[in-house]
N, C-alpha and C positions, 0 to 999 in steps of 0.2 A: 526448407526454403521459406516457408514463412515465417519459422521464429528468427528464421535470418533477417528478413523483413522489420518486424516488428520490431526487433533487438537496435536495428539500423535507424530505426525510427524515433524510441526513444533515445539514441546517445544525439543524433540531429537535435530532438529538444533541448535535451540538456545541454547542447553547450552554445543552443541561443539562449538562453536563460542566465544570470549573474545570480550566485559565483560559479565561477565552473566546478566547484565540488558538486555539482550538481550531476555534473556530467556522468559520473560514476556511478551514484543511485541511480537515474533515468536507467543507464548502458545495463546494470547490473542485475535490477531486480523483474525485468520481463524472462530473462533469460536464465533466471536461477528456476522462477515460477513455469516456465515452459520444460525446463528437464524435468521438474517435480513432477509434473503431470504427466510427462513421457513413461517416465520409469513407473509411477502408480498405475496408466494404465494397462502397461508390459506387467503388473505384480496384479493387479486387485480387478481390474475391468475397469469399461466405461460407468458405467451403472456411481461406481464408486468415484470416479474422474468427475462426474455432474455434480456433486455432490462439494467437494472437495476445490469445483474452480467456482461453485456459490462462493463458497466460504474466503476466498480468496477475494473473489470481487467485494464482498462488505467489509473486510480486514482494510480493503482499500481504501473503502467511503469514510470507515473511521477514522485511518491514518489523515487522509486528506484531511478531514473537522481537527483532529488534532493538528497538527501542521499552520490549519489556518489560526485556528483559536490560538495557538503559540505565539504565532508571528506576528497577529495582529496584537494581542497584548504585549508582546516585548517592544515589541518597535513604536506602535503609537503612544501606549502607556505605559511605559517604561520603567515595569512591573518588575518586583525581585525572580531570576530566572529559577529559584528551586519552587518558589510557591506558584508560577507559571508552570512550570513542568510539573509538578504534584497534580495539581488541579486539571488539566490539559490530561492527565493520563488517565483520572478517573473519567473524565465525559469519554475519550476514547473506551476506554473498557467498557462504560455504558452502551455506546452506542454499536461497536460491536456484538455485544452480545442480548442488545433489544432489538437488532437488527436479525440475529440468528433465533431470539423466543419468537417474532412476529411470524416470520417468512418462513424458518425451516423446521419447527417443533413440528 
């Protein structure tokens, strides 16, 4: 019931949001991450589930920094998109995984 919720929740965002390709990330990625979770803690325990939806939520924080950082240089500064994505991917990687030495070492 609730990942029916949540799932319901993000496709409502994305398709107030332009373009509606959006719509399918928003609808698609709560609801791949909520089976993940289901069947990890039917396999592994919660113990392992806590663990595993950390690492999901800073995966997030990164993605969103990449995202922004992408978008605001392609669109304001209208930057070549491979050296925008090269570069964009490395602060993601960074920050993903300064985000997992900080908090979960």
């Amino acid at each position: 019931m609730v990942g029916g919720v949540v799932v319901s929740v993000f496709a409502l965002v994305g398709d107030l949001l332009k373009p509606k390709s959006f719509a399918g990330l928003f609808g698609a990625a709560p609801s791949i991450a909520l089976a993940t979770l289901v069947l990890t803690v039917a396999k592994q325990g919660k113990g392992y589930v806590m663990i595993e939806s950390r690492s999901m939520l800073f995966g997030a924080m990164a993605l969103f920094l990449y995202a922004s950082l992408v978008s605001r240089l392609l669109i304001r500064r209208k930057l070549p998109v491979l050296a925008v994505t090269s570069l964009s991917m490395t602060v993601w990687f960074a920050c993903a995984f300064g985000l997992w030495y900080t908090l979960l070492r």
